[in-house]
ZAMIVO-864154 format. One record per residue: x, y, z of N, C-alpha, C, O, CB in turn; residue number from 1. Coordinates in Angstrom, 2 decimals. Glycine has a CB too. Example, Ala and Ser with C-alpha at 12.3 -4.5 7.8 and 13.67 -1.06 7.14 Angstrom:
2
       n.x       n.y       n.z      ca.x      ca.y      ca.z       c.x       c.y       c.z       o.x       o.y       o.z      cb.x      cb.y      cb.z   seq
     13.19     -5.69      7.80     12.30     -4.50      7.80     13.20     -3.30      7.80     14.24     -3.32      8.46     11.31     -4.47      9.05     1
     12.85     -2.25      7.08     13.67     -1.06      7.14     12.90      0.03      7.87     13.41      1.14      8.04     14.08     -0.60      5.72     2
This chain:
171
       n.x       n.y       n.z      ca.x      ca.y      ca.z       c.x       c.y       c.z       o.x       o.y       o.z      cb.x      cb.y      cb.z   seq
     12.21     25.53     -4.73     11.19     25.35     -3.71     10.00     26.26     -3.98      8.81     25.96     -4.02     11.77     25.61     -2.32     1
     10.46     27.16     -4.12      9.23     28.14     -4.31      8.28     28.22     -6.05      7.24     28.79     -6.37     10.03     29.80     -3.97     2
      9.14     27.45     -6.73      8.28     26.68     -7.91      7.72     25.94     -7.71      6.71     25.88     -8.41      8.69     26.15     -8.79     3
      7.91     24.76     -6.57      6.69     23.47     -6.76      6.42     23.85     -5.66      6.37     22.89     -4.90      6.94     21.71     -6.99     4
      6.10     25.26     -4.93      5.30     25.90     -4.38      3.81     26.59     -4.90      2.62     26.45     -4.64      6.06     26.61     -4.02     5
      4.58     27.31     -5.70      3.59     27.98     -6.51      3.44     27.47     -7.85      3.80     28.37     -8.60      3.88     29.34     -6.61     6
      3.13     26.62     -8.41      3.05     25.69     -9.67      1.19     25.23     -9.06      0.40     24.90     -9.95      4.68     24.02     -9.73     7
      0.85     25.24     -8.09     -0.62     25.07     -8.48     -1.63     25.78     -8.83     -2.80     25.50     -9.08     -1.11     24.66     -7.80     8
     -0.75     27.17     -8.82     -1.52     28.70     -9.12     -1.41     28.65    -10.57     -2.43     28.85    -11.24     -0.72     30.26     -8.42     9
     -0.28     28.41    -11.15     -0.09     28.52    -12.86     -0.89     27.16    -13.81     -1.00     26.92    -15.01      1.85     28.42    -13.21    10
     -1.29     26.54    -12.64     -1.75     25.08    -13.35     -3.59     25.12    -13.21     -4.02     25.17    -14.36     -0.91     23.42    -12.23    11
     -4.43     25.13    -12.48     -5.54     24.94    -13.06     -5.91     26.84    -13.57     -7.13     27.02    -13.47     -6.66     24.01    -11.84    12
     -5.45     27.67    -13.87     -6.31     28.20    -14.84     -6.74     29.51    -13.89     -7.01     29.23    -12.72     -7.59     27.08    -15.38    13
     -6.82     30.75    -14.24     -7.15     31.91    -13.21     -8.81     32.29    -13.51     -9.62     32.26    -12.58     -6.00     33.43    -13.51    14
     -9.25     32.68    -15.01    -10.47     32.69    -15.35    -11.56     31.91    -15.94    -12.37     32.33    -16.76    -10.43     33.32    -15.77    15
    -11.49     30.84    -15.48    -13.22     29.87    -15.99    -14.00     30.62    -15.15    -13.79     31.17    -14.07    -13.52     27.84    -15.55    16
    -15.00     30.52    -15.94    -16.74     30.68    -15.30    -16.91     29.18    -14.67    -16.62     28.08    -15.14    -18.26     31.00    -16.82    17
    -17.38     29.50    -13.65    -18.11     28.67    -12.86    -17.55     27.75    -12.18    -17.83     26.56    -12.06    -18.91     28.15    -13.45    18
    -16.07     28.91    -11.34    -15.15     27.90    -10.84    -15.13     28.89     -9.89    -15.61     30.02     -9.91    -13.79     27.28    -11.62    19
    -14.29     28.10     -8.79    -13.77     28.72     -7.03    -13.15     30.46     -7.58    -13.25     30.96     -8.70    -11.82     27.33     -6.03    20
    -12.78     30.81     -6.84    -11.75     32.07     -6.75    -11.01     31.85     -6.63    -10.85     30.89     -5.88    -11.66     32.94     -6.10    21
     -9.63     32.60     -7.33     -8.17     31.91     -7.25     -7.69     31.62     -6.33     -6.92     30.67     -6.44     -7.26     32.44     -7.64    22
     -7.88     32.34     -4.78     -7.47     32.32     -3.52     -7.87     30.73     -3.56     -7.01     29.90     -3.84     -8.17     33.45     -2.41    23
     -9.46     30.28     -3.21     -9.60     28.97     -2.76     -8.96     28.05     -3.74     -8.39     27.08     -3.24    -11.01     28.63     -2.55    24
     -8.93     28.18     -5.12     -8.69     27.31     -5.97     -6.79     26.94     -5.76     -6.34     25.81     -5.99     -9.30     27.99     -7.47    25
     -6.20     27.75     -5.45     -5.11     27.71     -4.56     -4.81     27.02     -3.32     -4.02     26.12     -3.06     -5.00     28.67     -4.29    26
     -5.72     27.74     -2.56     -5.71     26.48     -1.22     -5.95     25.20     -1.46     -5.22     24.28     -1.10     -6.75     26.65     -0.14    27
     -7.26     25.07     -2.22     -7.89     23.41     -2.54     -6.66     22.76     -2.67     -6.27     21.86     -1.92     -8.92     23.12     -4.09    28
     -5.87     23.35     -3.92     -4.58     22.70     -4.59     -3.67     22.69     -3.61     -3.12     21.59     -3.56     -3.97     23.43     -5.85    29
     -3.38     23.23     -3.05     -2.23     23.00     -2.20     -2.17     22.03     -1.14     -1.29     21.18     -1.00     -1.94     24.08     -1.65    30
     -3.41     22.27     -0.22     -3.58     21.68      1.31     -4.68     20.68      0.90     -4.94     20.07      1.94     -4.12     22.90      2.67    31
     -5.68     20.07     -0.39     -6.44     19.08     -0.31     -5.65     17.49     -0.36     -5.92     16.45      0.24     -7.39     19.37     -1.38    32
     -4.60     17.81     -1.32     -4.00     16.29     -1.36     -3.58     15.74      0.66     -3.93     14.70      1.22     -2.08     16.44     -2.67    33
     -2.70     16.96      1.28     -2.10     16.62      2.26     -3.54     16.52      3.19     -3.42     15.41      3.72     -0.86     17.63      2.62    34
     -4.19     16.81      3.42     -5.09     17.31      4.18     -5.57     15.48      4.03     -5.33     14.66      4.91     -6.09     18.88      3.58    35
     -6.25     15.18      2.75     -7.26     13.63      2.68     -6.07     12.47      3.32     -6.36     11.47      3.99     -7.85     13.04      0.55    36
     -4.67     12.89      2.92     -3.53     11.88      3.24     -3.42     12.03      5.30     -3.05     11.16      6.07     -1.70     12.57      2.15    37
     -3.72     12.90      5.50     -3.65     13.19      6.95     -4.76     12.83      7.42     -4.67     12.50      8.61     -3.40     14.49      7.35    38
     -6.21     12.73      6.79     -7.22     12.61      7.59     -6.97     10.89      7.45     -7.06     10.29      8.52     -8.73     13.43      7.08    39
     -6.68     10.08      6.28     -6.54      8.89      6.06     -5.50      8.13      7.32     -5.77      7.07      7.90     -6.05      8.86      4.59    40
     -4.50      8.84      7.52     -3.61      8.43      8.38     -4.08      8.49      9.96     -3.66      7.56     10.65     -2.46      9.23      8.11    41
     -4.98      9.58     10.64     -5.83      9.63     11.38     -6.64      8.54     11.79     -6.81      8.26     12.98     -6.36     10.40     11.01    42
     -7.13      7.93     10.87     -8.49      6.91     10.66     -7.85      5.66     10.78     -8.36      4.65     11.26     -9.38      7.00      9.12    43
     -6.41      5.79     10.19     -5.28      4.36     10.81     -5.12      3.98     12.17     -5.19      2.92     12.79     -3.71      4.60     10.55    44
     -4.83      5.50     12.53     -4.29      5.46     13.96     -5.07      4.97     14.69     -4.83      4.08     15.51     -3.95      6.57     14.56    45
     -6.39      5.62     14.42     -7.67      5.04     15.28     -7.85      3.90     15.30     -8.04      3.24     16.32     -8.86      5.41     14.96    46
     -7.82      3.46     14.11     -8.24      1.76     13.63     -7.38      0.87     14.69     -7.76     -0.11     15.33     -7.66      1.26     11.71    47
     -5.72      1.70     14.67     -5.26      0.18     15.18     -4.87      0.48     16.50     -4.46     -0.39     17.26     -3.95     -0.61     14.34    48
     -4.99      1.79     16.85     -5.73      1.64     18.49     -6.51      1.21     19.22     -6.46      1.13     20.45     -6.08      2.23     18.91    49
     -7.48      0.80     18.32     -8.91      0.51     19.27     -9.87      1.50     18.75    -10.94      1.07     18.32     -8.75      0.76     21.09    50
     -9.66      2.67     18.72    -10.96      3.72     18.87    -11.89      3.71     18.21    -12.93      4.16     18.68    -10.80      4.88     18.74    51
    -11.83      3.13     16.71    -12.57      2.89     16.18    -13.30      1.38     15.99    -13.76      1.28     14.85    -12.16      3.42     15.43    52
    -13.45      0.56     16.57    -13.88     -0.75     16.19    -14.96     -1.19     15.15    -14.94     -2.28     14.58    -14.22     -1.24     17.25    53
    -15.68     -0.45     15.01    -16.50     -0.84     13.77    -15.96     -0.37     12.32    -16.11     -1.17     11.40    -17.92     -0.22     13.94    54
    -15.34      0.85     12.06    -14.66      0.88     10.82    -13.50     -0.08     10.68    -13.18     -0.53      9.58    -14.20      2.20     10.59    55
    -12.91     -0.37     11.73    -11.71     -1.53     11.87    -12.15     -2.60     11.62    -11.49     -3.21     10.78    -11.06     -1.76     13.12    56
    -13.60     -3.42     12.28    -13.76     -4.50     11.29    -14.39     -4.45      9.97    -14.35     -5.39      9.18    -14.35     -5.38     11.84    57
    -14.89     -3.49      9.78    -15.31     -3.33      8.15    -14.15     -2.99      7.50    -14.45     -3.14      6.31    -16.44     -2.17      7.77    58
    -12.89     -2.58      7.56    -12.03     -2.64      6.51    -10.87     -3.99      6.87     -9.94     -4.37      6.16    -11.34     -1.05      6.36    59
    -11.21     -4.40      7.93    -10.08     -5.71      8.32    -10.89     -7.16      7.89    -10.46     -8.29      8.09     -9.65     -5.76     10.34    60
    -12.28     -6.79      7.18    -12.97     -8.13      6.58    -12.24     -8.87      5.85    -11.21     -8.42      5.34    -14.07     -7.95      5.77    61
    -12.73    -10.33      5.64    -11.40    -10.98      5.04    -11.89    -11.19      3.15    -11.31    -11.81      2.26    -11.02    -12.87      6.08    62
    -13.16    -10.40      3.13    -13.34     -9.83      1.79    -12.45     -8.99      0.99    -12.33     -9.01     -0.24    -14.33     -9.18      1.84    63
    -11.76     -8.14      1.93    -10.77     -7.08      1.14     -9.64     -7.76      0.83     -9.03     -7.36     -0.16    -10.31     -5.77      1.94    64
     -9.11     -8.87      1.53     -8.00     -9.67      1.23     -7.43     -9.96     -0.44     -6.26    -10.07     -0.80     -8.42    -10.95      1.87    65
     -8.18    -10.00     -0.96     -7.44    -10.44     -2.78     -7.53     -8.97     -3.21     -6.81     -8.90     -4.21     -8.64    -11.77     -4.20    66
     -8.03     -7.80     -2.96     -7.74     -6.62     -3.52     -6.84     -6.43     -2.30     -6.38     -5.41     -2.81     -8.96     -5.55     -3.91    67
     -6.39     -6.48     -1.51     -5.23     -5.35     -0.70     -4.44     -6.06     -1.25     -3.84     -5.04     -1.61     -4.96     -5.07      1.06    68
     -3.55     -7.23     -1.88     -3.06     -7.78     -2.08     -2.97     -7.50     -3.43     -1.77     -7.76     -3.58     -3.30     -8.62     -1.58    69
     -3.53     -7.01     -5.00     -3.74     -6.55     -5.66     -3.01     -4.65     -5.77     -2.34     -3.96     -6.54     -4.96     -7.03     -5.56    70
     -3.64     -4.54     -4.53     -3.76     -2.94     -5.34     -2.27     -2.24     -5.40     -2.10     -1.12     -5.86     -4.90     -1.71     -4.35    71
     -1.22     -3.08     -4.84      0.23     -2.27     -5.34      0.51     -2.42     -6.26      1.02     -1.49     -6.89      1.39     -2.42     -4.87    72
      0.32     -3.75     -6.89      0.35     -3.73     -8.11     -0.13     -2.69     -9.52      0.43     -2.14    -10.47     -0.09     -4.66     -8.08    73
     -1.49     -2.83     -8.98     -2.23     -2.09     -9.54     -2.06     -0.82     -9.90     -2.33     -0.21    -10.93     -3.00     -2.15     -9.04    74
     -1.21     -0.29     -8.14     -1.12      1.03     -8.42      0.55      1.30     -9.41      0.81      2.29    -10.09     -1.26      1.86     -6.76    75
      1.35      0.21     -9.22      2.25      0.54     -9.95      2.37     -0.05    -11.51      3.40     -0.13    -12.17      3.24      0.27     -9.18    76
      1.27     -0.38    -11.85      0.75     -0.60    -13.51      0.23      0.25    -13.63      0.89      1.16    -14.14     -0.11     -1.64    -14.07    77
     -0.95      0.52    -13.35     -2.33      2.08    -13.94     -1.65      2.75    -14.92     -2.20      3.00    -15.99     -2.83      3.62    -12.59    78
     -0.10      3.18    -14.58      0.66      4.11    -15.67      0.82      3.92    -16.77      0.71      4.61    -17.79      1.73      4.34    -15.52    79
      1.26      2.24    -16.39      1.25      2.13    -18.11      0.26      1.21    -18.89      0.42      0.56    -19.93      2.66      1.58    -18.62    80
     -1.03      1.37    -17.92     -2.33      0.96    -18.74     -2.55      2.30    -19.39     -2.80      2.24    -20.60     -3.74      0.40    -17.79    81
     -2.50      3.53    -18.81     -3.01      4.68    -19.50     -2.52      5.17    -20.56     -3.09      5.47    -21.61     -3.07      5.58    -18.84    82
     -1.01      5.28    -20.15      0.01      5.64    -21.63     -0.40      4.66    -22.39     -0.88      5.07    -23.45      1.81      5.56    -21.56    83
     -0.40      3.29    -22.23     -0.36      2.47    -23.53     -2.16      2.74    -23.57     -1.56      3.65    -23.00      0.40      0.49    -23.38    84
     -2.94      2.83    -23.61     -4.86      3.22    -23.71     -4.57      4.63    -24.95     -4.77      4.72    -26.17     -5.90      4.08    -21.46    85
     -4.05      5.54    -23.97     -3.49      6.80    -24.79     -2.81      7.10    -25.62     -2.84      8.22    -26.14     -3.07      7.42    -24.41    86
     -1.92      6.02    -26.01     -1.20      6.19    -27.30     -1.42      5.07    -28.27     -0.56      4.67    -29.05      0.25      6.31    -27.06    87
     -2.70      4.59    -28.16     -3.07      4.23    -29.07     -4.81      4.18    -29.96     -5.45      3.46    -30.72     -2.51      3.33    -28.77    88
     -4.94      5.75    -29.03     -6.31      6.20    -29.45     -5.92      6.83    -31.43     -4.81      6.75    -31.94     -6.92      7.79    -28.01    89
     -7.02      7.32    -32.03     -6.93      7.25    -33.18     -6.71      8.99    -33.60     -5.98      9.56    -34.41     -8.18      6.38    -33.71    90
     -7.74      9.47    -32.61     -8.30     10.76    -32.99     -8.48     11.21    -31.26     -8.56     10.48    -30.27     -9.93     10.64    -34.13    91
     -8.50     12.77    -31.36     -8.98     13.19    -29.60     -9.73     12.23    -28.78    -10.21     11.15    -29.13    -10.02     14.50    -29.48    92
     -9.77     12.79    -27.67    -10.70     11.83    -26.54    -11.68     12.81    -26.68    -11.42     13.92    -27.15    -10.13     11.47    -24.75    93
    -12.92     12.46    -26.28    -14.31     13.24    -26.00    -14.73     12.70    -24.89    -14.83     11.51    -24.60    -15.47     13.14    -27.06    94
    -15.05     14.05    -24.01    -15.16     13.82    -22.18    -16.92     14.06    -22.15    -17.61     14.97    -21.69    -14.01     15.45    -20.90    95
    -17.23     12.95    -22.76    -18.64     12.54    -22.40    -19.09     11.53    -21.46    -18.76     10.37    -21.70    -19.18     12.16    -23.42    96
    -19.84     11.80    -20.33    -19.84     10.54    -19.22    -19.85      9.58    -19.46    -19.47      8.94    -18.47    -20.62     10.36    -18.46    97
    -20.21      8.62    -20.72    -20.15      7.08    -21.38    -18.87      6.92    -21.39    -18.35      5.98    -20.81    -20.77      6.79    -22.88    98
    -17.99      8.05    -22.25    -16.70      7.76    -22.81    -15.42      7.60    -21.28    -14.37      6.98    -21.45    -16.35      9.25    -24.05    99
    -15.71      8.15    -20.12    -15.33      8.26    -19.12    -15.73      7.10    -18.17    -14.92      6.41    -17.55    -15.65      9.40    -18.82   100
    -16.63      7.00    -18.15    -17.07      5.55    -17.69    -15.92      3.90    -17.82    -15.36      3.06    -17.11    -18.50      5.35    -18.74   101
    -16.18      4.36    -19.50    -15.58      3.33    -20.23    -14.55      3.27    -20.32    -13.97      2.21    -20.57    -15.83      3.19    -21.19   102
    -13.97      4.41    -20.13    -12.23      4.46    -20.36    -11.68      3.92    -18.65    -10.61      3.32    -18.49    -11.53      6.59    -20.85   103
    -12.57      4.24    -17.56    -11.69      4.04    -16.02    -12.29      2.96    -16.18    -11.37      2.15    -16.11    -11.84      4.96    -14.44   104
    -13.53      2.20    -16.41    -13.63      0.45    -15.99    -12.29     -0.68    -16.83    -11.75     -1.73    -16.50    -15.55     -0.20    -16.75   105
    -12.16      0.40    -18.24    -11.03     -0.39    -19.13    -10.31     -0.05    -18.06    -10.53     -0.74    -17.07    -10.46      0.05    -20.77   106
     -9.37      0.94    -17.93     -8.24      1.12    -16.96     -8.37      0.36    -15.54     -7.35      0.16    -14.88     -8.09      2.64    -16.70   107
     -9.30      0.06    -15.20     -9.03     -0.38    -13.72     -9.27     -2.08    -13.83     -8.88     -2.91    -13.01    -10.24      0.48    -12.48   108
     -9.82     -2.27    -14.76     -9.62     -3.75    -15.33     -8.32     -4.43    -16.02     -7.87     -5.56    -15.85    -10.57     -3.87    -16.33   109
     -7.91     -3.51    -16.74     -6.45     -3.63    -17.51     -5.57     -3.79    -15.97     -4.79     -4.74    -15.84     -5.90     -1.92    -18.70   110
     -5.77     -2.84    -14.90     -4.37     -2.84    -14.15     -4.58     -3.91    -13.02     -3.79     -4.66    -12.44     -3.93     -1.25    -13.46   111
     -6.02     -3.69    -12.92     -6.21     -5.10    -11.85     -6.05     -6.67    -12.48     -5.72     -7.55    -11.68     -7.90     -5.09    -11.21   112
     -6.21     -6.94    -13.47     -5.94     -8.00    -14.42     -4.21     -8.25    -14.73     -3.64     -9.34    -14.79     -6.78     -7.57    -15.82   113
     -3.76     -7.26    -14.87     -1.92     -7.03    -14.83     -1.48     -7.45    -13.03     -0.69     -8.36    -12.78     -1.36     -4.76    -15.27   114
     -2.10     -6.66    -12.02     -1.77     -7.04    -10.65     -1.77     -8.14    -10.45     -0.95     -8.72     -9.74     -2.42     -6.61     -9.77   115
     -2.82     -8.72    -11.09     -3.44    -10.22    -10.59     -2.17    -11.24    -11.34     -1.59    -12.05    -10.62     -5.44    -10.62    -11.39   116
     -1.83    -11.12    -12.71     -0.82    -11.59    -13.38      0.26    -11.36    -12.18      0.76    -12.28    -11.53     -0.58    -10.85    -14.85   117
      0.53    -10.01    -11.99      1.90     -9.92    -11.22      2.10    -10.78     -9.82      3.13    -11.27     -9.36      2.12     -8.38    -10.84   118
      1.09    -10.77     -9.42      0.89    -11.76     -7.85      1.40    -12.94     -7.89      2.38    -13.42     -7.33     -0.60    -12.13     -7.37   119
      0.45    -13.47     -8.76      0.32    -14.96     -8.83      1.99    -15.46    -10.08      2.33    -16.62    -10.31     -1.72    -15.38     -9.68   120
      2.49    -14.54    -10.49      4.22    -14.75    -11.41      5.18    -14.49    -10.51      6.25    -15.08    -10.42      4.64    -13.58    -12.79   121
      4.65    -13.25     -9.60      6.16    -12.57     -9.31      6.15    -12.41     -7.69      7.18    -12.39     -7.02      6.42    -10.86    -10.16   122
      5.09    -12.31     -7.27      5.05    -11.86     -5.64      4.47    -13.37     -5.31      5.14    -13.78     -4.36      3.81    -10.25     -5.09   123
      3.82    -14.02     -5.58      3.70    -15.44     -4.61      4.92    -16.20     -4.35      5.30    -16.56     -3.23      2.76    -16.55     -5.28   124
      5.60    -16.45     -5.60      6.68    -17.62     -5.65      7.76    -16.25     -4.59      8.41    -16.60     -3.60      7.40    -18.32     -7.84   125
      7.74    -15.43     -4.87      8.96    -14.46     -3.87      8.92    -14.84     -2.66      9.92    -15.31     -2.10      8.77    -12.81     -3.71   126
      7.25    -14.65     -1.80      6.84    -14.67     -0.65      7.25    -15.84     -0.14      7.75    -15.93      0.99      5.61    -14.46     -0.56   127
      6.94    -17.45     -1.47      7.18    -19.02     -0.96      8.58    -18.81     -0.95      8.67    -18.48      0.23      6.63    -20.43     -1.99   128
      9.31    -18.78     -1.23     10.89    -18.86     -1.24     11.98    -17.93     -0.31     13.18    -17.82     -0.07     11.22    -18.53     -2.66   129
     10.98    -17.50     -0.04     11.56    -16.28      1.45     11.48    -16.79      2.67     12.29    -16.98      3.58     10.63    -14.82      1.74   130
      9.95    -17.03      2.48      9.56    -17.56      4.21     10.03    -19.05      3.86     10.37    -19.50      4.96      7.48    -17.45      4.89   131
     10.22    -20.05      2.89     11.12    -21.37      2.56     12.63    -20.85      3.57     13.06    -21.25      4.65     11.49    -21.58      0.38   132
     13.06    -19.89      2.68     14.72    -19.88      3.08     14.93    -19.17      4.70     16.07    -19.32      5.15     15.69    -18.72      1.74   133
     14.11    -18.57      5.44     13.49    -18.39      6.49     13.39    -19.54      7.51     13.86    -19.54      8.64     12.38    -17.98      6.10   134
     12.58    -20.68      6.80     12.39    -21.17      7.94     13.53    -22.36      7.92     14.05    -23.08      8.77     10.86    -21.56      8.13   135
     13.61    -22.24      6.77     15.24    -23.93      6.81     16.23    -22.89      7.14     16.97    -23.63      7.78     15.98    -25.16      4.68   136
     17.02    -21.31      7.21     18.12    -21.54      7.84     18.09    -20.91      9.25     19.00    -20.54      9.99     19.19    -21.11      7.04   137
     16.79    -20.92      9.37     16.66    -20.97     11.27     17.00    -19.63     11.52     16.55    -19.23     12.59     17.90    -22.12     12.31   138
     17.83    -18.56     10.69     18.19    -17.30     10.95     17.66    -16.10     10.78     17.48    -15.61      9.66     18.98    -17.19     10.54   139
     17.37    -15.54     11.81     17.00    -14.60     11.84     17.25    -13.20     12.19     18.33    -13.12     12.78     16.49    -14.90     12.10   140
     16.69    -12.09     12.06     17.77    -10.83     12.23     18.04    -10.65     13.63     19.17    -10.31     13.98     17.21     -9.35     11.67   141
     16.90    -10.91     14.66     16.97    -10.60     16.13     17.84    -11.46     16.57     18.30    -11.16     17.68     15.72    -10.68     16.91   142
     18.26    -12.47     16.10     19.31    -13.59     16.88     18.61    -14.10     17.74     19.40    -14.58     18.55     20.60    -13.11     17.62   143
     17.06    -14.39     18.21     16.26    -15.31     18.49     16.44    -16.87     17.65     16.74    -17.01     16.46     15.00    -14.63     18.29   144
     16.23    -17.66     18.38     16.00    -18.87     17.71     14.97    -18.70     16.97     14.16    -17.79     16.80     15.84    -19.94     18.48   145
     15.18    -19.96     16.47     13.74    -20.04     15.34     12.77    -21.11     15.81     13.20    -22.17     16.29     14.17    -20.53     13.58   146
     11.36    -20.83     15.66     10.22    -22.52     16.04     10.38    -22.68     17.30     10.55    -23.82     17.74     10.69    -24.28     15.31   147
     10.37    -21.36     18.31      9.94    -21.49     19.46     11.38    -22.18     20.33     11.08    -22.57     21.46      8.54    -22.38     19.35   148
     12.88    -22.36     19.94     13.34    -23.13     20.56     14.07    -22.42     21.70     14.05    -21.19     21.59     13.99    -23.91     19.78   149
     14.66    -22.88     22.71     16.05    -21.89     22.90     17.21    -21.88     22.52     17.64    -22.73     21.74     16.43    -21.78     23.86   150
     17.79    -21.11     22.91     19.35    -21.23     22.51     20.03    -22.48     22.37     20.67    -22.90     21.41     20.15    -20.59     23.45   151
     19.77    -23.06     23.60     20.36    -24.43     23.79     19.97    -25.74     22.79     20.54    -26.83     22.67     19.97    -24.80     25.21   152
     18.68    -25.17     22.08     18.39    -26.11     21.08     17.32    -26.70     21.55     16.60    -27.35     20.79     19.41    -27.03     20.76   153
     17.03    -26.54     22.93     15.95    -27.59     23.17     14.76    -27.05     23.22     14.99    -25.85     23.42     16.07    -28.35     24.35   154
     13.49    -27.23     23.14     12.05    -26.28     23.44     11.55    -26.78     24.54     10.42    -26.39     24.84     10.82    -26.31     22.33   155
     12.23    -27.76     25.45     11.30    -27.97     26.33     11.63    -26.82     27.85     10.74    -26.33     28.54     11.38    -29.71     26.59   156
     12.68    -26.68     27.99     13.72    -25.72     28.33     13.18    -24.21     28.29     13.03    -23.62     27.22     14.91    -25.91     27.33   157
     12.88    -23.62     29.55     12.54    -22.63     29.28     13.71    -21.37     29.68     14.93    -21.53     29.72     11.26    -22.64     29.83   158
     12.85    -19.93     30.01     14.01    -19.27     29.58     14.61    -19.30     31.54     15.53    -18.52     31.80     13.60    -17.41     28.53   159
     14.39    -19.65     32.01     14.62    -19.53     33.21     15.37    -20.62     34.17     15.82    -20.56     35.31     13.52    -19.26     33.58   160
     15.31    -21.67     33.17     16.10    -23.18     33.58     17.20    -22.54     32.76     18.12    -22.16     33.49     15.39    -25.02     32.99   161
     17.42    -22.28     31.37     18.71    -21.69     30.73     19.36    -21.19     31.40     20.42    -21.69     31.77     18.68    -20.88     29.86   162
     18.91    -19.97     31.79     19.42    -18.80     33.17     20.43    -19.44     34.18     21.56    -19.02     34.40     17.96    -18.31     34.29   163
     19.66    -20.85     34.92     20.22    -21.11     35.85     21.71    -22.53     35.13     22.68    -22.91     35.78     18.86    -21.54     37.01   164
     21.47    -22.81     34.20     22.26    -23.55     33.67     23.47    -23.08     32.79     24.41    -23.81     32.49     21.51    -24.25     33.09   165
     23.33    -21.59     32.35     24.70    -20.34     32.51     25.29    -20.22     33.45     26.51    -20.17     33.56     24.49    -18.99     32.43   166
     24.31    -20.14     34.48     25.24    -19.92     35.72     25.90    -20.86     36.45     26.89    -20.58     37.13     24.63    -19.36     36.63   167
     25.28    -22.30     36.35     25.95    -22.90     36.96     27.41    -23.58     36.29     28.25    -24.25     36.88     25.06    -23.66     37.41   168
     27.39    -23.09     34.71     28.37    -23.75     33.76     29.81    -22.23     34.14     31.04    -22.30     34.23     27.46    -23.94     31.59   169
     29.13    -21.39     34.22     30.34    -20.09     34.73     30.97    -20.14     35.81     32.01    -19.50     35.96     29.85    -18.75     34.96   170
     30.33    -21.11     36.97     30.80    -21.50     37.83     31.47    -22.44     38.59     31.78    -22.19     39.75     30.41    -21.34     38.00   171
């Protein structure tokens, strides 16, 4: 515990010029990842409370739809767009803003192009054949009927004629 505690102190480096002080460069590392993941989760809460309504419909547009749908993928390829990018460079990388540019539009094209493969192979036909086997065997986990019916099978039947038609069959 107290290694992948203190592992962000041994990892970026104690003396560069023209960097934080170890104290902040410590904190940054420690409390920035949790800190953006908490403010993100914040901005949820709001969203699907109400409190926020204008960031709620700007991220609930039905523009974001083919990337939210995308980006798990995405995020669980990126890895091995990079390893495979990276192990098959020739000579070092050079961290010149062109070369950086070029390397994350390749990478985020490679993994969004792989997501998009994965959707449309592996997660559409899953989704059709779920909600298929879903809706033909009527079963479900709550032990609700399925398609609006009741118990009794009928939909015209509501839940309050049922009620009285238990009781009068117990009796």
């Amino acid at each position: 515990l107290l290694f992948l505690t203190f592992i962000p102190a041994t990892d970026f480096g104690y003396y560069h010029k023209n960097s934080w002080g170890p104290v902040t460069s410590v904190l940054y590392l420690c409390f920035g990842r949790p800190l953006w993941a908490s403010c993100w989760a914040v901005i949820t809460l709001l969203c699907y409370y109400g409190y926020l309504p204008i960031v709620d419909g700007f991220l609930s547009a039905r523009c974001w739809t083919p990337l939210a749908r995308l980006t798990y993928g995405a995020y669980l390829l990126h890895p091995l767009v990079i390893k495979l990018a990276a192990g098959r460079v020739l000579q070092y990388y050079t961290f010149s803003a062109e070369d950086m540019i070029y390397r994350y539009l390749g990478n985020t094209i490679c993994a969004f192009g792989g997501a998009a493969l994965l959707w449309v192979f592996v997660e559409r036909p899953a989704l059709t054949l779920t909600s298929t086997a879903l809706k033909k065997g009527g079963n479900n986990r709550s032990g609700a009927p399925a398609n609006g019916q009741t118990s009794s099978g009928d939909p015209e039947k509501g839940g309050a004629q049922q009620q009285q038609q238990q009781q009068t069959a117990t009796t």
